[in-house]
Backbone as CSV, one residue per row, in Angstrom:
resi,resn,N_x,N_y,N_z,CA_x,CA_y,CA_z,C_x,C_y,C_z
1,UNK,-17.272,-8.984,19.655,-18.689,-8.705,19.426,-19.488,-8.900,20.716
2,UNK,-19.026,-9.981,21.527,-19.735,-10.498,22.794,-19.198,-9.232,24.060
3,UNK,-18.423,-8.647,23.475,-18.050,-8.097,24.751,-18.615,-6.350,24.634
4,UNK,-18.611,-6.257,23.304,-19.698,-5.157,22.737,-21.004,-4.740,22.665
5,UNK,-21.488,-5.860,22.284,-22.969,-6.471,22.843,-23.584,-6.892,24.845
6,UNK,-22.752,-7.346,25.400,-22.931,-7.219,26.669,-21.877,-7.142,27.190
7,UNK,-21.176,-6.350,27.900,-20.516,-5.964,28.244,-19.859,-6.640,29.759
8,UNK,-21.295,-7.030,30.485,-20.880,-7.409,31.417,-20.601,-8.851,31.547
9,UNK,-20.671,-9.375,30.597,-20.485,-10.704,30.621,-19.253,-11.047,30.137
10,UNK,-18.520,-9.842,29.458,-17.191,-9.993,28.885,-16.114,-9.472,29.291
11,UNK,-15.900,-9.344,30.586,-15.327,-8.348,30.967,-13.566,-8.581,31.266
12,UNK,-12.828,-8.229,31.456,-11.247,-8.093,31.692,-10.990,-9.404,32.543
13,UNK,-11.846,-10.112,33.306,-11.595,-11.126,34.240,-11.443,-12.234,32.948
14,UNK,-12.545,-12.710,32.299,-13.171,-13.548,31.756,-12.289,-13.422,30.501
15,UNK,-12.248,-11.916,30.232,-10.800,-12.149,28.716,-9.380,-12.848,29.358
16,UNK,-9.233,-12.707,30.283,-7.957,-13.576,31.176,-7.892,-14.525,31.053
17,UNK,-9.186,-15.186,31.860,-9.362,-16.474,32.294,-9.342,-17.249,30.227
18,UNK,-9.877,-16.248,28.625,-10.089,-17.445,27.548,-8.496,-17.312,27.249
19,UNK,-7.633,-16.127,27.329,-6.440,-15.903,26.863,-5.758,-17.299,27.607
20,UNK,-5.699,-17.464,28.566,-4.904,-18.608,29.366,-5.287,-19.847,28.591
21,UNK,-6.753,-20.300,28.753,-7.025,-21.349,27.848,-6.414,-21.732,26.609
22,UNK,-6.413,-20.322,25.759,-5.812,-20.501,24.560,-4.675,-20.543,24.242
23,UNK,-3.781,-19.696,25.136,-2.447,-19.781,25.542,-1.861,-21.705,25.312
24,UNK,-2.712,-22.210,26.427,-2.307,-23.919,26.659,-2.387,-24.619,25.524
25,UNK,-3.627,-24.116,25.157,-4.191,-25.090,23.448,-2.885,-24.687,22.350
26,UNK,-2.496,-23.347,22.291,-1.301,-23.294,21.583,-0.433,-23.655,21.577
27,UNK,0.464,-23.932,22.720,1.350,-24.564,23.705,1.505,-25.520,22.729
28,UNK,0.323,-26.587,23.669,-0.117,-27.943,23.291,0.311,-28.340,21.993
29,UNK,-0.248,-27.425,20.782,-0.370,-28.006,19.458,0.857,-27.204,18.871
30,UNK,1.863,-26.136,19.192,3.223,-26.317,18.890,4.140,-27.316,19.359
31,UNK,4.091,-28.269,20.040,4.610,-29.877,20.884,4.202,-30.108,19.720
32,UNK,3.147,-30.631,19.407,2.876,-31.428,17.886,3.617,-30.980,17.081
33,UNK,3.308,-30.152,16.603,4.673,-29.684,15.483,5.763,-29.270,15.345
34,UNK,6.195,-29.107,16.361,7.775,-29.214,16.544,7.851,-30.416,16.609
35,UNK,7.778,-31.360,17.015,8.075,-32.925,17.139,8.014,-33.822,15.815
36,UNK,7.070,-33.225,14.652,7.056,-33.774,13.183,8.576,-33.561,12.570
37,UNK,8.341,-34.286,11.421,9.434,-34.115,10.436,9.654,-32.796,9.776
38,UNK,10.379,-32.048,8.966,10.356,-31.231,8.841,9.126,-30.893,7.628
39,UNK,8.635,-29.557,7.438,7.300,-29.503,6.434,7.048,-27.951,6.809
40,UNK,6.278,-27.527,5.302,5.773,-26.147,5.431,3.876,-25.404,4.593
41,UNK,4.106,-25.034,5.688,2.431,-24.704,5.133,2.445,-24.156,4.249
42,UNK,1.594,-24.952,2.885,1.442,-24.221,2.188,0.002,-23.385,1.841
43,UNK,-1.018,-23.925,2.626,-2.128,-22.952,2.313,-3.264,-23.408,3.648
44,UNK,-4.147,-22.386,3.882,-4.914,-22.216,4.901,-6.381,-21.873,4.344
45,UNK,-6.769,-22.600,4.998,-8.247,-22.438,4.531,-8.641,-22.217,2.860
46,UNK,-8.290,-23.737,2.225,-8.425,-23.463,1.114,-9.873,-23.793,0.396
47,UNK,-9.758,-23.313,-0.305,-11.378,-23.778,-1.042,-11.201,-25.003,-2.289
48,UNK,-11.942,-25.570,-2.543,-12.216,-26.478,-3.600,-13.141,-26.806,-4.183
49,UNK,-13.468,-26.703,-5.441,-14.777,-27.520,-5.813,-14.635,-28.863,-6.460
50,UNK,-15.419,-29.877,-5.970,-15.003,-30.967,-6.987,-15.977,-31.416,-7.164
51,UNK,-16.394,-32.155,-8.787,-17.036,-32.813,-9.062,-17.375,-33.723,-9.201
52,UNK,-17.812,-34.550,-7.996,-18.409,-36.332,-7.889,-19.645,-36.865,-8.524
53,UNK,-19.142,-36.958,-9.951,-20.005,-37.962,-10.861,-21.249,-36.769,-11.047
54,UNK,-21.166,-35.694,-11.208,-22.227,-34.730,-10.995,-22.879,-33.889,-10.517
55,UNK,-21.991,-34.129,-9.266,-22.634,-33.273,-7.916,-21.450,-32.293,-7.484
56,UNK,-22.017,-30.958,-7.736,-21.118,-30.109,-7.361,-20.360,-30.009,-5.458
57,UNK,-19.243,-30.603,-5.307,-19.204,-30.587,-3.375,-18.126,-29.616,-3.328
58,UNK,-18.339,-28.492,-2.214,-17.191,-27.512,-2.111,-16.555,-27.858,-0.916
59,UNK,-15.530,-27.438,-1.071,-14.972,-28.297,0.407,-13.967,-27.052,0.856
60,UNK,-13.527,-26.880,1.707,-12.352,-26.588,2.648,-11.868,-26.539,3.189
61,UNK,-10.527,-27.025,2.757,-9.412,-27.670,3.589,-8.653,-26.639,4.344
62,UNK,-8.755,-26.750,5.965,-8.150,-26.404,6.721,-6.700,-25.554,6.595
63,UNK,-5.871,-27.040,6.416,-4.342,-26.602,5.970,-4.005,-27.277,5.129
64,UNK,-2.734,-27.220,4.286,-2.008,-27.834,3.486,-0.445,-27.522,3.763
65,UNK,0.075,-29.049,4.054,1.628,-28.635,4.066,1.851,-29.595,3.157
66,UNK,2.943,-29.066,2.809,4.397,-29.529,1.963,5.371,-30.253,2.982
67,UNK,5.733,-31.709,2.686,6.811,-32.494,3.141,7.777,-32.397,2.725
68,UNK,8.942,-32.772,3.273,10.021,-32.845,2.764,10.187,-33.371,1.483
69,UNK,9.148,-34.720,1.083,9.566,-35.090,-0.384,8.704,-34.456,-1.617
70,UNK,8.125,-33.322,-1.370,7.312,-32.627,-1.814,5.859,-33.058,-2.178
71,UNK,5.469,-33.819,-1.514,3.926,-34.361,-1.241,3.043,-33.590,-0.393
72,UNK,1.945,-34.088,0.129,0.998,-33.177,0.647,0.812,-33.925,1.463
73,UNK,0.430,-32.831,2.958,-0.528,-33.446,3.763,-1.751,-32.756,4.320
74,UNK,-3.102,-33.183,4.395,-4.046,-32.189,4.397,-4.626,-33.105,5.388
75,UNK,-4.450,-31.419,6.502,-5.352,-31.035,7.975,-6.605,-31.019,8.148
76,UNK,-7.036,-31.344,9.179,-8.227,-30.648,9.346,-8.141,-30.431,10.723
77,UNK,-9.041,-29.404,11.051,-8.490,-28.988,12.780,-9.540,-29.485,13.657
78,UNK,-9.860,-30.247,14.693,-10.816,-30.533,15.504,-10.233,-30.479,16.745
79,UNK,-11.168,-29.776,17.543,-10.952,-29.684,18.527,-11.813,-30.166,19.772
80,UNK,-12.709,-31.010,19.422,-13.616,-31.869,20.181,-13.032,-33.125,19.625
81,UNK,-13.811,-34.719,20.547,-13.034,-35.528,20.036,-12.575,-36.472,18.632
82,UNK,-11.578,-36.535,18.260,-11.883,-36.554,16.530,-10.968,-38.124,16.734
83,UNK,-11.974,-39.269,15.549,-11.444,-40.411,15.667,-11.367,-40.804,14.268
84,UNK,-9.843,-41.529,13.981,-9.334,-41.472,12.611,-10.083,-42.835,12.076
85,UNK,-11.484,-42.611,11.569,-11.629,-44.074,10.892,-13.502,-43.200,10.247
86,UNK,-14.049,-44.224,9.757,-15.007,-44.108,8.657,-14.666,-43.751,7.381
87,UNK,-13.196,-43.919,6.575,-13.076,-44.060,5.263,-12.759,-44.978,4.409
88,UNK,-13.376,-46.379,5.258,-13.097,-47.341,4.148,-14.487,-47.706,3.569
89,UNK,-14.533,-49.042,3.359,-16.016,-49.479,2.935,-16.843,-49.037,1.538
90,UNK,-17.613,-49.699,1.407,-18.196,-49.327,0.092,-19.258,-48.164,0.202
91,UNK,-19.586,-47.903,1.949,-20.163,-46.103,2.234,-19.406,-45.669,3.324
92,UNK,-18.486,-44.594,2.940,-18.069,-44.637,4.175,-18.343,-43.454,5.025
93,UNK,-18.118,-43.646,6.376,-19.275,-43.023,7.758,-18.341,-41.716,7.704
94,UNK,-17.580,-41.650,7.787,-17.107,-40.077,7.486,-16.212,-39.727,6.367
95,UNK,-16.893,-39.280,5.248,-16.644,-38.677,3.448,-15.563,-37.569,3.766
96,UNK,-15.490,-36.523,4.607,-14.543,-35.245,4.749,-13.520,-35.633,4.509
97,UNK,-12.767,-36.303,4.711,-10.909,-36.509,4.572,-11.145,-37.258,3.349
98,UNK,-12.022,-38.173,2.925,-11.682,-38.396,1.769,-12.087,-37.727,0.488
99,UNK,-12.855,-37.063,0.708,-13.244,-36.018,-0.202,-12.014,-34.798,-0.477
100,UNK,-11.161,-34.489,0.479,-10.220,-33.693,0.586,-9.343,-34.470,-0.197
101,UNK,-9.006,-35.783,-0.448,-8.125,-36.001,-0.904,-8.100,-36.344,-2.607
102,UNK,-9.736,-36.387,-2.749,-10.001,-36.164,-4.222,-9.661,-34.705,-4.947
103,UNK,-9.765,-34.242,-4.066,-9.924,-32.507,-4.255,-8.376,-31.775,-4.193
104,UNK,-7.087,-32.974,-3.781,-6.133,-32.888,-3.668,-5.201,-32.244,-4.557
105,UNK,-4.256,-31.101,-4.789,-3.856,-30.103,-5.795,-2.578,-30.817,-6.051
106,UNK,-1.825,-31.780,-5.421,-0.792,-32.434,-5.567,-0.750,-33.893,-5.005
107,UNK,0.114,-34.690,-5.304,0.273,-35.743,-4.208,0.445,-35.448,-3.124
108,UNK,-0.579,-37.123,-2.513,-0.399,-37.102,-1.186,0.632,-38.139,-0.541
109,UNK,0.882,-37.253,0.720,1.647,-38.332,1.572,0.365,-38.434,2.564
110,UNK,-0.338,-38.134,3.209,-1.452,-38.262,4.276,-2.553,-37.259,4.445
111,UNK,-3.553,-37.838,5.422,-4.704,-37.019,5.356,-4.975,-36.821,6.996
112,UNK,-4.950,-35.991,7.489,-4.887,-36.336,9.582,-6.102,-35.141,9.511
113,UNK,-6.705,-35.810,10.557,-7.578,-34.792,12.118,-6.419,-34.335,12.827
114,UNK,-6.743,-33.582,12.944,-5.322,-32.233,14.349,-6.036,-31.882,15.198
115,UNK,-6.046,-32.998,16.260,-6.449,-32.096,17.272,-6.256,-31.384,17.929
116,UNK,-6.542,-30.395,18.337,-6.220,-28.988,18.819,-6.932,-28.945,20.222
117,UNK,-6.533,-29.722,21.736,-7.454,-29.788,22.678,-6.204,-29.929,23.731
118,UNK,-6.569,-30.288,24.917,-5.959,-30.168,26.324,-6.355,-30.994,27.209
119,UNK,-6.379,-32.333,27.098,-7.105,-32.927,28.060,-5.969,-34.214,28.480
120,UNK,-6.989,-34.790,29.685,-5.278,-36.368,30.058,-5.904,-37.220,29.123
121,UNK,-6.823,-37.364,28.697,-7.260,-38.733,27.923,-6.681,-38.513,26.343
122,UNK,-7.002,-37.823,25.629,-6.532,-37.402,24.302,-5.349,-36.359,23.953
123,UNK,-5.671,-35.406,24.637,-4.608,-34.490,24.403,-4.435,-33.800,22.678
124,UNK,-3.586,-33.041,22.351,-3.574,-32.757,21.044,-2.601,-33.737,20.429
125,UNK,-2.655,-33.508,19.109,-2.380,-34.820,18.113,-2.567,-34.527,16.868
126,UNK,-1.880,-35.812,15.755,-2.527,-35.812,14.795,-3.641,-37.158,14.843
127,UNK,-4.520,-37.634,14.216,-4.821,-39.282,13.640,-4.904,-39.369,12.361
128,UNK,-4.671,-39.702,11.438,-5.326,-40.335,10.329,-4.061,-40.922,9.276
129,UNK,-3.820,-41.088,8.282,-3.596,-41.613,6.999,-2.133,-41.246,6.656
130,UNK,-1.070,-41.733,6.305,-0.002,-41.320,6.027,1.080,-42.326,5.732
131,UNK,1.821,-42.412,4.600,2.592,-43.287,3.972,3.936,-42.772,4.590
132,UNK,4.141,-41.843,5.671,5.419,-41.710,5.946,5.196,-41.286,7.544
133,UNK,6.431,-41.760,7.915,6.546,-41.535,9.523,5.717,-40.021,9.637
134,UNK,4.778,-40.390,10.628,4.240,-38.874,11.260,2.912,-39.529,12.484
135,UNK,3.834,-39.124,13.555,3.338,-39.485,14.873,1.655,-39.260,14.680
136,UNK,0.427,-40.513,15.167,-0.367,-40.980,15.394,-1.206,-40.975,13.827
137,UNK,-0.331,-41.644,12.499,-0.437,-41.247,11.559,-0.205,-43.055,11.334
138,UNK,-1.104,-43.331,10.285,-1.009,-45.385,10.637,-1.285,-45.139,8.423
139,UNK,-0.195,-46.475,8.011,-0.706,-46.566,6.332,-2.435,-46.622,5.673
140,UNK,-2.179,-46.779,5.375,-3.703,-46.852,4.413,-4.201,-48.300,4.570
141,UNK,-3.267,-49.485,5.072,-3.775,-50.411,4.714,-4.543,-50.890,5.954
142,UNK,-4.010,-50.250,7.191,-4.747,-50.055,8.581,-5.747,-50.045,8.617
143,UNK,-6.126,-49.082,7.646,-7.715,-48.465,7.733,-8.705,-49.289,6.575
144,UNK,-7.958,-50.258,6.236,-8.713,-51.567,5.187,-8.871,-51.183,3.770
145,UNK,-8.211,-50.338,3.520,-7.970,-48.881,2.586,-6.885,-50.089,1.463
146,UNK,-7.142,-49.916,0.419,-5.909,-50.459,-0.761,-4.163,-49.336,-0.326
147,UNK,-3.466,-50.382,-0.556,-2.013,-49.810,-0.007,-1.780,-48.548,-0.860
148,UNK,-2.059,-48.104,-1.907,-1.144,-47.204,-2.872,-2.018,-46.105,-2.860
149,UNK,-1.764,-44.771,-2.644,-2.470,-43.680,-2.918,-3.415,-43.812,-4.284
150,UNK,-2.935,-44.163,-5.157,-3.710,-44.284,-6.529,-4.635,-45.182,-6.199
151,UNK,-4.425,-46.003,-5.929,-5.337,-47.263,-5.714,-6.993,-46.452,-4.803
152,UNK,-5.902,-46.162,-3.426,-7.105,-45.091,-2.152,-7.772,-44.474,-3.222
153,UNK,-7.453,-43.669,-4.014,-8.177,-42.910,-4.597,-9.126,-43.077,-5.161
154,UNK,-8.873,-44.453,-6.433,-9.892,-44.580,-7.249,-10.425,-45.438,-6.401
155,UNK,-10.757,-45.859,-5.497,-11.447,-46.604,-4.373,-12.526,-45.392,-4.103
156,UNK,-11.924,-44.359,-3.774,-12.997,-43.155,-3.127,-13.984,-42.333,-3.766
157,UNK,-13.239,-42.061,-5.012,-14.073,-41.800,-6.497,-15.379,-42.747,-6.403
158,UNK,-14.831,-43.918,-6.884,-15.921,-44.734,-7.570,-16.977,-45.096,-5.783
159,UNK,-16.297,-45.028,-4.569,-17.948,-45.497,-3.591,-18.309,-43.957,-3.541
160,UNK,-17.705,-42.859,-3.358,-18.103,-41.497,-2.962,-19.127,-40.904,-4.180
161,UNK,-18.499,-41.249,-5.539,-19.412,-41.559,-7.039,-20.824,-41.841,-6.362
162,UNK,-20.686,-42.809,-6.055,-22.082,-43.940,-6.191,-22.820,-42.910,-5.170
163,UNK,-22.319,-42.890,-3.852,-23.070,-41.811,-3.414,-23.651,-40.554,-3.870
164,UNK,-22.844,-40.102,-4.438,-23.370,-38.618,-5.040,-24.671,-39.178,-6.081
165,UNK,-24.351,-40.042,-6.734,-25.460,-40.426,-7.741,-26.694,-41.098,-6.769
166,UNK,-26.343,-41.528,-5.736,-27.894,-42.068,-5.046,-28.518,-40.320,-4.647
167,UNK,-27.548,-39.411,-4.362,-28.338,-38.138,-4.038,-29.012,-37.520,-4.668
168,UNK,-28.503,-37.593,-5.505,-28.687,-36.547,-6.946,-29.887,-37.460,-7.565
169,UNK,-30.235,-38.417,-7.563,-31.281,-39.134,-8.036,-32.257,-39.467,-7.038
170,UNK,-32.068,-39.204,-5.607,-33.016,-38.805,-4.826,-33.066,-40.550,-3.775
171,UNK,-32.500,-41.310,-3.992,-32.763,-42.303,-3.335,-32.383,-42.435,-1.859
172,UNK,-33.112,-42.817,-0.915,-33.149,-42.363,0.152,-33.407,-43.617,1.017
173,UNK,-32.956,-44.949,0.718,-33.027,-45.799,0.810,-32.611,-46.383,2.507
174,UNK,-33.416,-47.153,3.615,-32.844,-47.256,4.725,-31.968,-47.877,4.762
175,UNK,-30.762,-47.440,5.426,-29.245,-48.233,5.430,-28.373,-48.154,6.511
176,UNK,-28.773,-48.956,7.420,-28.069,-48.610,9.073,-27.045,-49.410,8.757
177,UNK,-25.482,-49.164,8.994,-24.422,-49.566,9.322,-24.421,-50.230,10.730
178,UNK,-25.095,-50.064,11.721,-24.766,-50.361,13.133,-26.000,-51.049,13.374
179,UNK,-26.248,-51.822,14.455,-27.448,-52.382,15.016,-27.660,-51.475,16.280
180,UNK,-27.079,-50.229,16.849,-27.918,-49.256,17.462,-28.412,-48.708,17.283
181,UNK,-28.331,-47.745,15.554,-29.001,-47.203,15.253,-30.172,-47.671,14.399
182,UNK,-30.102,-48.913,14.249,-31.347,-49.829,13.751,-32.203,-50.027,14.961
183,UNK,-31.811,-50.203,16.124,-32.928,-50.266,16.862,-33.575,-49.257,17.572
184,UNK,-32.892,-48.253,16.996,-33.477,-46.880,17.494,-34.102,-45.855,16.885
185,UNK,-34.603,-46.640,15.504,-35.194,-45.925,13.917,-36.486,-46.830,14.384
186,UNK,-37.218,-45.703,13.918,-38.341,-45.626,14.223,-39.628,-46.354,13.180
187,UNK,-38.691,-46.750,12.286,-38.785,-47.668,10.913,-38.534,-48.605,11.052
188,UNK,-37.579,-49.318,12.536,-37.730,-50.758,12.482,-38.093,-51.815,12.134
189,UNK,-39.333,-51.582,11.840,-40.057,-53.362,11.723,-39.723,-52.895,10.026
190,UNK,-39.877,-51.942,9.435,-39.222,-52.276,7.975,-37.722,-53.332,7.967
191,UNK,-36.957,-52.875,8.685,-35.478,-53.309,8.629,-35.447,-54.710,9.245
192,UNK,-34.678,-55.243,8.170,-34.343,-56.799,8.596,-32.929,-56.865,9.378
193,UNK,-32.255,-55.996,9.429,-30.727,-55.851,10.170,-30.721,-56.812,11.783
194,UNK,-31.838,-56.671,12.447,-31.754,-57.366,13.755,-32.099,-58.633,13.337
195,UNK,-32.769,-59.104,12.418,-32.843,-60.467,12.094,-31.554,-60.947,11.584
196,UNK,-30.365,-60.505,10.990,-29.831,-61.180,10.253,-28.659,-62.549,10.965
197,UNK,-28.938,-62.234,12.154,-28.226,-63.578,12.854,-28.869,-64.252,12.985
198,UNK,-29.810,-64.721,12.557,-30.515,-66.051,12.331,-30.863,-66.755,11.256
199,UNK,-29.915,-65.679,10.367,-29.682,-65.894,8.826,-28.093,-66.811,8.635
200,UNK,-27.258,-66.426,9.408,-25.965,-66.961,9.269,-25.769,-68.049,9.710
């Protein structure tokens, strides 16, 4: 479209120079998967709807493979930097992977970020969640997560629940997890969060 639309900005040099790029990024992220256990995709870009306590959330999942013991593991592809954590807690800072795994069509064996990048610091990869060997893939209990998939689950239901019901009922309540972003809300002097070490 970009090269249709202006022409000169898209030209035979510049299609070279993204083909090479992408070339590496492919490279890169067949090393990842050739190096896993054995497994097969079973679906791409899937859709889901699920219903949390009321609230209609559609989601879609990247990929889905099939393991060897016929469990699931569900992808998601990032290709900027992606860090395997915000799904524990009673809110947790990033809902996507665990929402995928409510929305889950079979058992799971794990839930990973794939990164899909080229760099010396990160490189491509998987991170996240997985009850069976799979390189940069850590148990559930790592992540402060209850050990048993069943367990993860109804853990995610019932805080991801509560969320949907504070939405859906409109409550909008201030709730900084961090003391940077408390001191950088503009609502401050409402929030007692910077006081609370002089509480303990």
């Amino acid at each position: 479209e970009l090269a249709r639309r202006r022409p000169e900005l898209h030209g035979p040099r510049l299609r070279a120079v993204e083909t090479a790029c992408l070339l590496r990024l492919l490279e890169a992220w067949l090393a990842i998967e050739l190096a896993r256990p054995p497994f097969a995709v079973v679906a791409r870009e899937q859709r889901f709807t699920l219903d949390l306590d009321g609230l209609e959330v559609r989601l879609r999942v990247h990929r889905i493979d099939r393991l060897a013991d016929g469990r699931l593991l569900l992808l998601d592809y990032k290709t900027g930097a992606a860090r395997a954590d915000g799904w524990s807690g009673e809110r947790p800072a990033e809902p996507q992977l665990p929402l995928y795994a409510l929305a889950a069509p079979g058992d799971l064996a794990g839930l990973a970020l794939a990164r899909v990048r080229v760099d010396e610091k990160l490189g491509a990869g998987l991170a996240g969640i997985a009850d069976v060997e799979l390189p940069g893939c850590k148990p559930l209990a790592a992540f402060d997560l209850p050990e048993h998939w069943p367990d993860a689950l109804a853990h995610w239901r019932r805080v991801l629940g509560a969320l949907a019901r504070e939405f859906r009922e409109g409550i909008a309540a201030i709730g900084h997890l961090h003391r940077a972003s408390a001191e950088a809300d503009f609502l401050a002097p409402l929030n007692r969060l910077p006081e609370i070490e002089f509480f303990q």
